[in-house]
N, C-alpha and C positions, 0 to 999 in steps of 0.2 A: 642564548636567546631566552628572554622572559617567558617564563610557560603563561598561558592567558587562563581567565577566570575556569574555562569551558575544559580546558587541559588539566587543572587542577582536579577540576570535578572527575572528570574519566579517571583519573588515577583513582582518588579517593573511591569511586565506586570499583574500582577494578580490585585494589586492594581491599577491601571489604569483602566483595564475592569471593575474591582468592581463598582468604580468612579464613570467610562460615566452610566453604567446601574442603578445604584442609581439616578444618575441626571435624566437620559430619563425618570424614573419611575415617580421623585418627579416631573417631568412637567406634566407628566399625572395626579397623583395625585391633583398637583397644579389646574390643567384644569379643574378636573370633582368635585373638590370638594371646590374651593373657585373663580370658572369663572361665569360668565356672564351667563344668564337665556339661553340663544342664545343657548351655547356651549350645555349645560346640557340638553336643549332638543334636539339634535340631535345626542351628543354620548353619546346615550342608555346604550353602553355595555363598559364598563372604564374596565372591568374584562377582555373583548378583546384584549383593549389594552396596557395594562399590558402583557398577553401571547404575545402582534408582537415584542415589545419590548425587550422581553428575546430570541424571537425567532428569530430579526434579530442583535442586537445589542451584543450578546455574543462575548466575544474575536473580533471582530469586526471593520475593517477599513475604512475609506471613500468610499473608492471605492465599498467594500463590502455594506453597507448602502444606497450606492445612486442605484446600483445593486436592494435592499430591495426594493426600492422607485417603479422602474418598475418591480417588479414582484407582489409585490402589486397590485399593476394597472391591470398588467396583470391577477392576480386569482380573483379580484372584477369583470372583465367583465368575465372570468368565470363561477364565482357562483351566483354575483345579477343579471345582466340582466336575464338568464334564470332562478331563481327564480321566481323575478317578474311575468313573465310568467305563468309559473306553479301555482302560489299564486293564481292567478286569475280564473283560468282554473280550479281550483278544490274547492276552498272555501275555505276560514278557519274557517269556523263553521261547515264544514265537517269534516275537519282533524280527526283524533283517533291515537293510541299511533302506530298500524299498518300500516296506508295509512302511518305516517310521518316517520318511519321505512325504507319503500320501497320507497318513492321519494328520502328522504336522498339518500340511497343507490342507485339508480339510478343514481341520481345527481353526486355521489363520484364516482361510476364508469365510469364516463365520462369524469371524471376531470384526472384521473390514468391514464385511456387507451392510449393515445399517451406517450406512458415507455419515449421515449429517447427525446422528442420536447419540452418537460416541464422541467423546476428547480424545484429541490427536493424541496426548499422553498416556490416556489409559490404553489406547492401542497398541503402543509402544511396549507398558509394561506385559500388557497379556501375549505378546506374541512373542517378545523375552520369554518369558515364562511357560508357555508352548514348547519353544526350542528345548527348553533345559528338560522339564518333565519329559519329554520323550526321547531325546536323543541319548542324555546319561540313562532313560530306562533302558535303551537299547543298549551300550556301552556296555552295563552290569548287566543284563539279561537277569535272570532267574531270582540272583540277588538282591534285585529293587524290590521292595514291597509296597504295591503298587495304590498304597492307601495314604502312607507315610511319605512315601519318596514325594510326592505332590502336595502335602505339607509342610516338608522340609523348606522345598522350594517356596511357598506363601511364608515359610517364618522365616527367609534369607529376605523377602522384598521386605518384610514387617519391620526387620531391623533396619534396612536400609530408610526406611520413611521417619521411625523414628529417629534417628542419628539426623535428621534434616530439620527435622519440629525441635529437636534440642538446639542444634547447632545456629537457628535462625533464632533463640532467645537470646542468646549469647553476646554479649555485656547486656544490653537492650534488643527486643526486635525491629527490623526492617521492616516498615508498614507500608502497603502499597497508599493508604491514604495521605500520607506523609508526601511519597513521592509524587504523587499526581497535584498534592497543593503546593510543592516546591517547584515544579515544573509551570504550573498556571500562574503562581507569582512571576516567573523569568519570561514567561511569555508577555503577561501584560509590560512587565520591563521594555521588555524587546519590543514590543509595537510602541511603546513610548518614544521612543529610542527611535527607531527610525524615522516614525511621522514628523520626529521633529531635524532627522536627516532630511525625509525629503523636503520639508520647508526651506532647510538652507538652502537646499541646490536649486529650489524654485524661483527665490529670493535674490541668488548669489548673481554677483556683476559680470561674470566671468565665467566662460562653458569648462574651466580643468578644474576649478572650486567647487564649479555645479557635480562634476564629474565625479570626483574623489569623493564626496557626500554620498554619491549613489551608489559607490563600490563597497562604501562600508555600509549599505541598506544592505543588499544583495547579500552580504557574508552574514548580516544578523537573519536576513531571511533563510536563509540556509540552517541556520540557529536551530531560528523556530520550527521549520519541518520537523526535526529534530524531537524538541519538545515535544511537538503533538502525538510523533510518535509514542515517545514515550506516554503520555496521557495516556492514546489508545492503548498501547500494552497494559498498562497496571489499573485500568477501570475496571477490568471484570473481576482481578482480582479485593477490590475493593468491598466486595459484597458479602466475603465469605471474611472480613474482618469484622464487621458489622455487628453479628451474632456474637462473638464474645467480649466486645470491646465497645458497647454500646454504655458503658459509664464514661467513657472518651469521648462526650459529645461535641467534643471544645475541635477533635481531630474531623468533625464530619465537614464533608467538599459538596459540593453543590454540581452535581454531576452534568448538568450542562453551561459551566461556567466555561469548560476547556472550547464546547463547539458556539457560544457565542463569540469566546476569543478568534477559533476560525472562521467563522464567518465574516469577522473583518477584514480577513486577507485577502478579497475580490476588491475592497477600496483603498487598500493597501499596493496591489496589482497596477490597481487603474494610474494610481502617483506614479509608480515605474514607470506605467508606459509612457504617459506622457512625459518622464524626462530622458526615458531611453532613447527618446525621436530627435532627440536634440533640436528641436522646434525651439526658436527661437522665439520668446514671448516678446511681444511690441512693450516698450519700456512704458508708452503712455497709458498702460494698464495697470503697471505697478507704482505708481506715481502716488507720492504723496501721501493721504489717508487712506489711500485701501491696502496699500503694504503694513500697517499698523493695523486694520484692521482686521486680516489676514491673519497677523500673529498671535491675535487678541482672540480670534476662531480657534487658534491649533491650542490656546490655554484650555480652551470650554473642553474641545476635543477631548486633551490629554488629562482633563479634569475626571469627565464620564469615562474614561478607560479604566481608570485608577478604581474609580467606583465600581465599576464592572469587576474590580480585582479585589474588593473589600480592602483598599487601601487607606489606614487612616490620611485624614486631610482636613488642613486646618479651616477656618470659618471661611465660606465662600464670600469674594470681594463683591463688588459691583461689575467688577471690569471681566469677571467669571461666573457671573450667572448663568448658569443654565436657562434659565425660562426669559434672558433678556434678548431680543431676535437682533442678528448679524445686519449691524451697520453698513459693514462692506458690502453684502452682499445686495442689501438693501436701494443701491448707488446702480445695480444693474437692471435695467429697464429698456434695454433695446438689444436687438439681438444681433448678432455678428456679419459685420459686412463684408468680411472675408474668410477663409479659410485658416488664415494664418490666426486668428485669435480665438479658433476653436480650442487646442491646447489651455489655456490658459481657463477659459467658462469649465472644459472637463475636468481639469485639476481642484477648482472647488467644489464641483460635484460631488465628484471624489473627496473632497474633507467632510462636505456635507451629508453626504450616504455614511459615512464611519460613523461619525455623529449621531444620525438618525439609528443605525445598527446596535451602536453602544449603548442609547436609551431608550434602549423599545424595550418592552418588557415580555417574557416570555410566554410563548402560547403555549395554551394545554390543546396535548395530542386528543382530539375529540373524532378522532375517526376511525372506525370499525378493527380491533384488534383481530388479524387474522390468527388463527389458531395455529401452533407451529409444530401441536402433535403430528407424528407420522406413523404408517404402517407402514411394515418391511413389505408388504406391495410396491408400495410407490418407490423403493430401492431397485425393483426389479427391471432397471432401464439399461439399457445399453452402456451409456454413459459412466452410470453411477455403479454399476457392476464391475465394469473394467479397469479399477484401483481392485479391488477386492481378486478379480482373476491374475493381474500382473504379480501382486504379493504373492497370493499363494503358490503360483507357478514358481516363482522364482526362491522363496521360502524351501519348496520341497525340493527344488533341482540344487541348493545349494546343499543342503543337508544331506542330500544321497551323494552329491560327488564329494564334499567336504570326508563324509566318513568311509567312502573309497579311500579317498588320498590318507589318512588316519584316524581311523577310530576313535580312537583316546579324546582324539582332539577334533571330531567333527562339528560339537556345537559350535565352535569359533566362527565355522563360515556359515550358520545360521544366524548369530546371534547380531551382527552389523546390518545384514536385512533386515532384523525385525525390528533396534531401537532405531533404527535411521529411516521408520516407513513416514511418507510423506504422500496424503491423500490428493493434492495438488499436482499437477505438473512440473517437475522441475527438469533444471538445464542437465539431461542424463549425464554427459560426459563430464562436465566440469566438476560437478556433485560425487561423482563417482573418482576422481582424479584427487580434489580435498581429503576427501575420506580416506584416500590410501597413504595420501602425504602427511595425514594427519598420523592414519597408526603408527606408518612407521618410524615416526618423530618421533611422538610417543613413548612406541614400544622400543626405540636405541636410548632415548633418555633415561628410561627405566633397569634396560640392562649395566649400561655406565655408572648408573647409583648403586644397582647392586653390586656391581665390582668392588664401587669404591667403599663400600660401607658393608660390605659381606658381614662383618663380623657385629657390627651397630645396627640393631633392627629401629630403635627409636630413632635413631639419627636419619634414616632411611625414609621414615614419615616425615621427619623435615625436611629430607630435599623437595618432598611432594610440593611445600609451598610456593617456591618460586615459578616450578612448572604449570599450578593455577595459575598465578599471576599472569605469564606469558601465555596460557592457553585463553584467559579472559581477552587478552588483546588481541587473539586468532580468532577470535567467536566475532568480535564489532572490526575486524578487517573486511575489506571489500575481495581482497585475494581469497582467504579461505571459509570465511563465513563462521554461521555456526554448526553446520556439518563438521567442517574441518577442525574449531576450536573443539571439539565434544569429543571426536575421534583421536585428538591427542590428549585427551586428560586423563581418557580411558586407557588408551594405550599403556601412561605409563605407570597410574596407578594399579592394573594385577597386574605388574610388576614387583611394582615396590609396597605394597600392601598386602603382600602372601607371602608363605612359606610354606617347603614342602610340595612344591607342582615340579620338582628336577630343573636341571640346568637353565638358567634364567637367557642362556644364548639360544639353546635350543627350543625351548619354551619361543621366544622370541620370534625365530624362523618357522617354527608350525605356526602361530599366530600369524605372521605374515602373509602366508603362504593362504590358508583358511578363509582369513579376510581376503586376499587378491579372489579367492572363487566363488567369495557372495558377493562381489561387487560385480563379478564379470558373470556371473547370472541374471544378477539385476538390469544391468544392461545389455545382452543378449533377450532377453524377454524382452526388453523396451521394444526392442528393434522389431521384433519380430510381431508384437501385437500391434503395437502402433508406431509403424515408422512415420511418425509426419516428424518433419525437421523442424523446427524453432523456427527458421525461417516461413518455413508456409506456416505456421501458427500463428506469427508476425503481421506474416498478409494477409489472412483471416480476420483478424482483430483489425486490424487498417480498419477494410472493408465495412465493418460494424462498427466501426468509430464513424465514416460516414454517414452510414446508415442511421444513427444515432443523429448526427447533426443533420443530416435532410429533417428527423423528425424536427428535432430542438426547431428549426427554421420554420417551417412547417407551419406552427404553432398561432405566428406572428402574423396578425391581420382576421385570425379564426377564434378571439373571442372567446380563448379559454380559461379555466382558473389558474387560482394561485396555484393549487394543489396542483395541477396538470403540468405546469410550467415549471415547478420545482421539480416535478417526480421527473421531465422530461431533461432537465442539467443534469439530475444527479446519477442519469442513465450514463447520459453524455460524458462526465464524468470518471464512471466507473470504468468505461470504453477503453480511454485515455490512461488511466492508470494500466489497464490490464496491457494494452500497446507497449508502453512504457517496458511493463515488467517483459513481457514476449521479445521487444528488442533487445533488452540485456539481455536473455536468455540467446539468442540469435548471435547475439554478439559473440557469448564465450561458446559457442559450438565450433568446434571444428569444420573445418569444408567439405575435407576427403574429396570424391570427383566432382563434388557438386559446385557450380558457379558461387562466388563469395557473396556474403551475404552484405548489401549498402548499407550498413547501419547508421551513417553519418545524414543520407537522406531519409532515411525514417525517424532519427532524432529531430531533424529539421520539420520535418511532416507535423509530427508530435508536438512540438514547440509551438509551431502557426495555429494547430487545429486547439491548440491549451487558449491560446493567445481570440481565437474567433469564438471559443466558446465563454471567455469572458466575456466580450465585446455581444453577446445577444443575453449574458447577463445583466450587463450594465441598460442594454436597451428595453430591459423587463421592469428593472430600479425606476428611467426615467420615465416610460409607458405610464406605471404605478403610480408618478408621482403629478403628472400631467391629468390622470385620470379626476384622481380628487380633485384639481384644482377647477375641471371641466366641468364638474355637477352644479346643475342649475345656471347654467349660461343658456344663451341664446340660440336659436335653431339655426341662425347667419354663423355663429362660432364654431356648432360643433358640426357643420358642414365643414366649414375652413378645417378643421382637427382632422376631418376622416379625408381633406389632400396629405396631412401627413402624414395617417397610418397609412393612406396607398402607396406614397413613395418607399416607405418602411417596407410595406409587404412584397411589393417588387422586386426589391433589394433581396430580402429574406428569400422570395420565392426563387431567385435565380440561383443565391445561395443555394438553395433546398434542390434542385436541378444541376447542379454542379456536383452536390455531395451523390445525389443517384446516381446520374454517371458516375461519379469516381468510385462509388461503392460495386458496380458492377464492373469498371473494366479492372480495379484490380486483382479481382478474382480468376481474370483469364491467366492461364497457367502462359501459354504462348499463342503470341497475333496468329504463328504460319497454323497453328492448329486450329485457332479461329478461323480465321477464311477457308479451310477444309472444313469446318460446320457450317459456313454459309453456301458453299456450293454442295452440299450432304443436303442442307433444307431448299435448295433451288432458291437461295437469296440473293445470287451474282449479284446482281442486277437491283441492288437497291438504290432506295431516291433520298436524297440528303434532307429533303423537306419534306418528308416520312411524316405525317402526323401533326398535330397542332402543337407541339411540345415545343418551345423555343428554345432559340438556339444558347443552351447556359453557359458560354465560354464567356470571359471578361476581358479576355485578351480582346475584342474583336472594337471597334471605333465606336460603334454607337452605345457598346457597353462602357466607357471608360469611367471612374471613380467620380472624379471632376465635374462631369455633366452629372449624375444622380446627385452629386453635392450639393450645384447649384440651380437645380430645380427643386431641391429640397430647403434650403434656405428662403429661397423665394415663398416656400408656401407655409415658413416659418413666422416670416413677419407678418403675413396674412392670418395666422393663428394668432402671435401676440398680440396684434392689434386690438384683432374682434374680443379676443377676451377684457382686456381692458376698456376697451369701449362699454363695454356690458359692465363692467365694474361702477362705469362712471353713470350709465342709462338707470340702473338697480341696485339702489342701496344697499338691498340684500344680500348683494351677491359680490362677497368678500372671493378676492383673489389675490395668492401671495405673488403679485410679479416676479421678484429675484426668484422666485422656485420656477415658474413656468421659463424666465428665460434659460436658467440654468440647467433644466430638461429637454427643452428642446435645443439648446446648442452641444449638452453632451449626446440627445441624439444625434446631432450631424457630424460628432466627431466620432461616435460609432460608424455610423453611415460610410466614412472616408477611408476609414480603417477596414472596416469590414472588406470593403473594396479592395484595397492594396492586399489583405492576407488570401482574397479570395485568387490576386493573381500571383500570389506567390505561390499559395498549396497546388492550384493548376501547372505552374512552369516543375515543382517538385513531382509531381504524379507523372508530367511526361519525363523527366529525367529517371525515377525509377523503374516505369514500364520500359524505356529508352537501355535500361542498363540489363535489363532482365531480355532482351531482344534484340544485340547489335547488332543483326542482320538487318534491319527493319525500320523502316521510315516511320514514326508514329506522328501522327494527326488525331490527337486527341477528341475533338467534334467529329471524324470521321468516321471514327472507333464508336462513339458513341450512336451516331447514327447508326452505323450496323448492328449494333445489339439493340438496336428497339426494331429495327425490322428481322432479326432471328424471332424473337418474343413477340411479334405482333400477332 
């Protein structure tokens, strides 16, 4: 099978990273084992650096690497300086496998504690560097000199940083600004590329032509997640290329060129949806000149994308003017007498918002930079403490039992806790399960090569190379991640990058063994500080995802800003991602005795709630654009206007009482333990009509989609009307028709939409509280009414 453009690329980059990390290796290698008397007595620990080397130079670019170089810096004064200290102040022919336990741990909880002031890497490196200064001072007792021994170790990571800064020049450097403007041209590609996907299947005579166009949108959309990832990754490293490569002005990016590209993916969405509904557009809409001039729209479009992309392009024609206004659109002047030609007004919208996105030009951030200084006060929170207590705990319990089970070899089962710490939540068991699948790949590939190559020590560094390659494709697998790809690079280079540690099999089995008791500390802490499952972290985030969109909803009919209305999606948002990631996390957890976890209806949840929090974007777009066209009309107009923000707000507000209840009844752990709190607070007895609160189910007859539809159409042409009329009463008073009709008809295909997801996320909420409770009749409005008379 042909490998495709994207295939090619992942090798090419895999191959690459393999490369630089075999080079930085074989200098290290080169260093400690065929340098100068010099070198070899001061870096002690070549096993060091080998792990900075995999830890900074993975997938890895300049900018990224010289980044490595100061936080290096920065976790050595960290951990030697106040080692030294402590070395002193207690003896090292005192030490025992206990005291050195509890300073570790002290030490690493000091190093965590400020959560958000510190890089997750420099973390890493200083509580490596912890482990080793204390555990080998305990090891050698009386013989470490407790000034040197902790220098040693800072000039084992020095080497290692250096060996990254060489190795990442090598033919040429890997420049993260390189990659983020190779990634921003693919992207403008790719939205090219689809937009002019979905016009076929808009266009196309036949729903499996329309079809197939949309299937290969869908995979480029997938693409470009992709890409933007990557942007996000290599922007920050972008900054620290800046500084010495500021004669490369030819290489500077326009740092928000990637997120105006994202922001076009909301009208990008909008084109799916309407073709994912397989709504049938009435052909007497595509008839004739407005299909030509439809395609004469997606030129201008993919005109200003290109420009958006600083893409050269030759003399604009007539027929691609930008500043020449849409013919086609021009033709619409009455608004939709049905439902069924909603779809079709939304889909130009939808070209016309891309359009509008691609040539607005950028606004300066003009609001109050918060200051992002912190004091180690404000660390002092429950929350933010409890990474810093789980390391350390687990840090010093592996360390003391690791040097019970063998001395020689106890920093082993420190040192996997300390490069693998993750200040974030992650999935304990699965995380913990890569890691070990990882060393022991690793560490059997590395005994194999020593076998085979006992007697060739350079041939030995070159098996290394294939092992990166294979470990680059563990790191971007979805099985092992990059937990798992890291723990087998490591594995098998202090293997085959030393000499002189005794038997590379038994070496091996202590290694294994080591690691198996810092992973099984790690998660024995988990458990025991914070047993919440994934799953209930899951249902927690739900909960706040609706919580979030009662606000988003909330919002509509109250007259707030841009600022409020942006700040309130991007909440919304954040919700949804974090859902997202909580359900995978859910997903690869194990069950043990606990009920399995629905993942497939939390994906679904997920998807609707993605899909409504478009749909009150969109309805912000066409509010916006209805707005301006509204100023300075007539007092008979903007009466008729505020029947359509009230159908809107209606809508929203039932929304907005939909997402409360569903934000509070997911939180109940179980109904029968409910109804044991309502007869605990004397509630038996409560009244369904509890309160002014209406009833927010959309299941119910007088709520149906249909009828808000078409009471809202109704009060659409009453709006178009009056405005034009006022057009024609006052000269002054320029109004773009095709834009008001086109606002207000993709407001009514929000309105329909909004509808239908509102009764999907209802029929999903009872199926999961329903799965979580099969004892149990649930009545969703009934459920609800009883928590507002608990709370009242």
């Amino acid at each position: 099978m042909q490998m495709t453009e994207r295939g090619r690329a992942m090798w090419h980059t895999s191959l690459a990273s393999a490369f630089r990390t075999a080079l930085a290796c074989t200098i290290v290698g080169a260093a400690t084992l065929y340098g100068p008397e010099w070198i070899l007595r001061f870096v002690a620990f070549p096993a060091f650096s080998y792990v900075m080397v995999i830890l900074i130079i993975t997938d890895a670019t300049l900018g990224d690497t010289l980044r490595g170089c100061w936080l290096a810096l920065y976790a050595t004064c960290q951990s030697v300086a106040p080692a030294i200290i402590t070395l002193r102040l207690i003896g090292l022919a005192r030490l025992t496998a206990g005291t050195t336990a509890l300073a570790a741990a002290l030490a690493a909880f000091l190093v965590v504690l400020p959560n958000n002031l510190t890089h997750l890497v420099a973390k890493r490196i200083a509580l490596g560097q912890i482990v080793l200064i204390y555990v080998i001072g305990y090891i050698n007792g009386a013989e470490t000199e407790p000034v040197m021994h902790p220098l040693r170790v800072a000039a084992s990571t020095a080497l290692g940083v250096i060996a990254c800064v060489l190795a990442l020049l090598v033919p040429f450097p890997r420049l993260a600004t390189c990659e983020v403007k190779q990634s921003s041209k693919e992207i403008g590609q790719n939205v090219t590329t689809r937009v002019k996907l979905y016009m076929k299947a808009f266009c196309a005579e036949d729903a499996t032509s329309a079809m197939a166009s949309v299937s290969q949108a869908r995979e480029l959309s997938r693409m470009s997640s992709k890409l933007y990832q990557t942007i996000k990754r290599y922007q920050p490293s972008m900054r620290w290329e800046r500084l010495p490569f500021k004669i490369w002005r030819w290489q500077n990016v326009n740092d928000n060129k990637g997120e105006k590209l994202q922001s076009m993916e909301i009208a990008l969405r909008g084109m799916e949806m309407v073709l994912a509904s397989k709504s049938p557009i009435p052909s007497s809409l595509l008839a004739g000149e407005v299909k030509d001039g439809i395609k004469n729209m997606q030129e201008r479009v993919i005109l200003s994308i290109k420009r958006v992309n600083n893409i050269p392009q030759p003399s604009v024609t007539p027929e691609t003017d930008l500043e020449k206004p849409d013919e086609c659109l021009q033709t619409l002047q009455e608004i939709p007498e049905t439902s069924q030609e909603l779809p079709f007004y939304f889909f130009l919208f939808c070209l016309r918002l891309l359009e509008t996105i691609s040539t607005a030009k950028p606004e300066e951030n003009k609001g109050s930079v918060k200051s992002k200084s912190r004091s180690w006060v404000s660390d002092w929170d429950s929350k933010k403490v409890m990474p810093a207590i789980k390391l350390s705990l687990s840090l010093g319990l592996a360390i003391f039992l690791g040097s019970l089970y063998s001395k020689p070899n106890g920093y082993w089962a420190g040192l996997p806790v300390a490069i693998s710490f993750a200040a974030a939540r992650e999935a304990t068991f699965k995380v913990a399960n890569v890691k070990a699948q990882g060393t022991v790949i690793g560490t059997v590939y590395g005994v194999m090569g020593c076998f085979v190559f006992q007697r060739f020590l350079t041939v030995r560094f070159l098996s290394l190379l294939p092992w990166f390659i294979f470990s680059t494709f563990l790191s971007k697998s979805r099985m092992y991640g990059q937990a798992g790809g890291i723990s087998a690079a490591i594995g098998a280079v202090l293997i085959l990058g030393r000499k002189n540690f005794g038997e590379p099999s038994d070496f091996a089995i202590d290694r294994i063994v080591e690691t198996f008791i810092g992973l099984s500390c790690s998660i024995m802490v988990e458990l025991v500080l914070q047993p919440t499952r994934a799953a209930n972290v899951a249902k927690l985030e739900l909960s706040r995802s609706f919580h979030a969109l009662y606000e988003c909803a909330s919002l509509f009919g109250a007259k707030p800003s841009k600022a409020e209305i942006v700040e309130s999606q991007k909440k919304l948002r954040s919700h949804l991602t974090a859902l997202k990631k909580c359900t995978e996390e859910a997903q690869a957890e194990p069950s043990f005795w606990f009920s399995p976890f629905n993942a497939s209806r939390y994906e679904k949840l997920f998807k609707s709630l993605c899909r409504m929090a478009d749909l009150l974007q969109f309805s912000s777009h066409a509010i916006g654009f209805l707005g301006e066209q509204g100023k300075g009309n007539s007092p008979q107009c903007k009466e008729i206007l505020r029947d359509v923000d009230q159908d809107l707000k209606s809508l929203t507000q039932s929304i907005g009482l939909l997402a409360k209840s569903f934000e509070e009844i997911t939180l109940l752990k179980s109904l029968d333990a409910f109804e044991k709190a309502l007869v605990k607070n004397d509630n038996s007895s409560w009244d369904i009509e509890l309160g002014k609160t209406p009833n927010p189910s959309f299941s119910s007859p007088e709520s149906e989609p249909e009828k808000i539809l078409n009471t809202y159409l109704q009060h659409c042409r009453g709006v178009a009307d009056g405005m034009f009329r006022a057009e024609e009463e006052r000269e002054e008073v320029k109004v773009d028709k095709s834009q008001v009709v086109l606002s207000l008809s993709a407001l009514g295909f929000c309105v329909e939409k909004m509808g239908q997801e509102a009764i999907e996320i209802e029929e999903m909420v009872k199926e999961v509280v329903q799965s979580e409770n099969p004892s149990s009749h649930v009545n969703l409005h009934e459920i609800s009414c009883k928590i507002r008379s608990l709370y009242k």
